[in-house]
C-alpha positions as CSV (number, residue, x, y, z in Angstrom):
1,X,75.1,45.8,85.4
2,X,78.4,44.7,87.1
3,X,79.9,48.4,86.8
4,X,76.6,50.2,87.8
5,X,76.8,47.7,91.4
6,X,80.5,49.0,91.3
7,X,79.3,52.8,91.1
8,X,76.8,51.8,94.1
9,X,79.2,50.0,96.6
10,X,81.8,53.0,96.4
11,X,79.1,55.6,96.6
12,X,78.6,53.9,99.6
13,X,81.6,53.5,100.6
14,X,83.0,57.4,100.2
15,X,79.6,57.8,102.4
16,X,81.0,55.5,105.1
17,X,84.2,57.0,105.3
18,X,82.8,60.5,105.1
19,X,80.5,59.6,108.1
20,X,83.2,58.3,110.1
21,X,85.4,61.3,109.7
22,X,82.5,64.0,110.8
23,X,82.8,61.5,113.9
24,X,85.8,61.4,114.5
25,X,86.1,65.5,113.9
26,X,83.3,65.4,116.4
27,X,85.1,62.7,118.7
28,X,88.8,64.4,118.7
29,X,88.7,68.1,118.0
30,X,92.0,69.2,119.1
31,X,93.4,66.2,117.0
32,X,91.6,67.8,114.4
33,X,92.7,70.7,114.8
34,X,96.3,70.1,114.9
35,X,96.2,68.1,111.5
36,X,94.2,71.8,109.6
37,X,96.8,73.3,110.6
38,X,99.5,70.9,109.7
39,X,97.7,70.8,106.1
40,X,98.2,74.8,106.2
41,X,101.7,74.5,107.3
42,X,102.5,72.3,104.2
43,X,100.9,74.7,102.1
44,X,102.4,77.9,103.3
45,X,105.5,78.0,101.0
46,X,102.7,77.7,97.8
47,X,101.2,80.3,99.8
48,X,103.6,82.7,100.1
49,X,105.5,82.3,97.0
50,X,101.5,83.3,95.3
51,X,101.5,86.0,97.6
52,X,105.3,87.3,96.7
53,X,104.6,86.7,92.7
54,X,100.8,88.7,92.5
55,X,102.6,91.6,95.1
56,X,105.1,92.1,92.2
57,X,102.8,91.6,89.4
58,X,100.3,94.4,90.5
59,X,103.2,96.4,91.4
60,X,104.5,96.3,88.1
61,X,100.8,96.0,85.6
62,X,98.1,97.2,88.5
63,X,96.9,93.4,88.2
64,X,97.9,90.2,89.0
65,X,97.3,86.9,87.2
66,X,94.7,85.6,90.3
67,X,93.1,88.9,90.3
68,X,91.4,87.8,86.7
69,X,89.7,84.7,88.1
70,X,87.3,87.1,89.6
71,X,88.4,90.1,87.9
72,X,84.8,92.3,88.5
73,X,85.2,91.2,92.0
74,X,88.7,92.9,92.5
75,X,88.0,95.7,90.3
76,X,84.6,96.3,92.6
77,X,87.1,96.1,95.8
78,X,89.4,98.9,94.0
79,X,86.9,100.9,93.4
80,X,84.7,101.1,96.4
81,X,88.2,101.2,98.1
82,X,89.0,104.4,96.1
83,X,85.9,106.4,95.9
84,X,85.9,105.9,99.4
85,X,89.2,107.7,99.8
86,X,88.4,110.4,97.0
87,X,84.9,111.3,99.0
88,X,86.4,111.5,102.8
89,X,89.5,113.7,101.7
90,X,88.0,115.5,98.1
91,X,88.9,119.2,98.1
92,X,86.6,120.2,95.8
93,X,84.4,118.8,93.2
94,X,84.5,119.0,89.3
95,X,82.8,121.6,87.2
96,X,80.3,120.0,85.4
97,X,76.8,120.5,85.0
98,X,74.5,118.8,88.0
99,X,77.0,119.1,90.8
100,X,77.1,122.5,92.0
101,X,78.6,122.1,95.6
102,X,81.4,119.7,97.3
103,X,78.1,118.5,99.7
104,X,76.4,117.5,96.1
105,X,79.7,115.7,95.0
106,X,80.0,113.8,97.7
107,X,76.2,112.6,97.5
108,X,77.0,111.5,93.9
109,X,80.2,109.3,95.1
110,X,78.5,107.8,98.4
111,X,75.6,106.7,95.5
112,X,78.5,105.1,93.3
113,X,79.9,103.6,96.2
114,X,76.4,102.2,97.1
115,X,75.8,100.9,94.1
116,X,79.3,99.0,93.8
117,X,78.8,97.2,97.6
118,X,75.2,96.7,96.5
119,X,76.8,94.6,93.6
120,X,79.3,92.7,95.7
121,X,76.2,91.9,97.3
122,X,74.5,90.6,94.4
123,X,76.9,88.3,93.8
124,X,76.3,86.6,97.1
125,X,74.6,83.2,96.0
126,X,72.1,83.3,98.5
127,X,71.1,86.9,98.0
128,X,70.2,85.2,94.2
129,X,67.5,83.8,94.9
130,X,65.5,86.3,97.0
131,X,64.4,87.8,93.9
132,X,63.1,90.9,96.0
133,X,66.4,91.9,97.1
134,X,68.5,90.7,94.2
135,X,66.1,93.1,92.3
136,X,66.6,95.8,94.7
137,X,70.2,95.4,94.7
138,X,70.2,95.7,91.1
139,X,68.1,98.6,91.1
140,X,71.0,100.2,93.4
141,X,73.9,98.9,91.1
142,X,72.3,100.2,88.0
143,X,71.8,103.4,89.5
144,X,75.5,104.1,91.3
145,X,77.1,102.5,87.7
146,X,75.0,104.6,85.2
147,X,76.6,107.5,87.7
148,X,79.6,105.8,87.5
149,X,79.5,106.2,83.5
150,X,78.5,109.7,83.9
151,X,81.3,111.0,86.5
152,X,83.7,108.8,85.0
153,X,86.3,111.6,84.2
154,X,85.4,113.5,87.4
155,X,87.3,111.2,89.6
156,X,90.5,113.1,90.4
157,X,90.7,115.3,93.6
């Protein structure tokens, strides 16, 4: 009983300080602001040193270590980000059965690349629970991959 009246009076208390500093934030916003960036500041050797460490990991494997906490996340950025590319300056398009023009290859990778920022998209939080356009997006994902799958060794210009 003792501990669960402990729990309570620092519940409240975290609540009280929390109140006071939205005041205060509210109150003195140039103060505020001066202490962020102060906090950043003391961070920025972390910062950099990450930022020096994943430039010559990806140099050297084409990933870095950070890049795998949200590894379908980067791997959707470097592939929109390289489709993109391939369809503005392709020069041709490949010789396989459905695409018969460079206009038709181009409609194929602008459907990929749909489907990819249509994922990034999906995983938006909010976007989760309108089920009527998470299912649409989906729809669109499934789509631009099961291209994706299809054109897979076509990607080469």
């Amino acid at each position: 009983m003792v501990k669960h009246i402990k729990k309570i009076q620092a519940k409240k208390e975290i609540e009280y300080l929390f109140k006071e500093m939205q005041k205060n934030r509210k109150k003195y916003p140039i103060r505020h602001w001066f202490s962020r960036k102060l906090f950043q500041l003391r961070n920025l050797p972390n910062n950099i040193r990450l930022k020096i460490i994943t430039f010559f990991q990806r140099g050297k494997k084409g990933w870095s270590y950070p890049d795998t906490w949200d590894f379908d996340d980067y791997l959707t950025d470097v592939i929109i980000g390289g489709l993109t590319h391939l369809r503005k300056y392709t020069h041709g398009h490949p010789v396989i059965k459905g695409v018969n023009n460079n206009k038709q290859w181009k409609s194929i990778l602008q459907k990929i690349i749909n489907g990819f920022k249509a994922y990034k998209k999906m995983c938006n939080w909010c976007i989760r629970h309108k089920e009527k356009t998470y299912k649409k997006l989906n729809k669109k994902f499934k789509e631009g991959m099961k291209l994706f799958i299809k054109y897979y060794g076509a990607f080469w210009d």
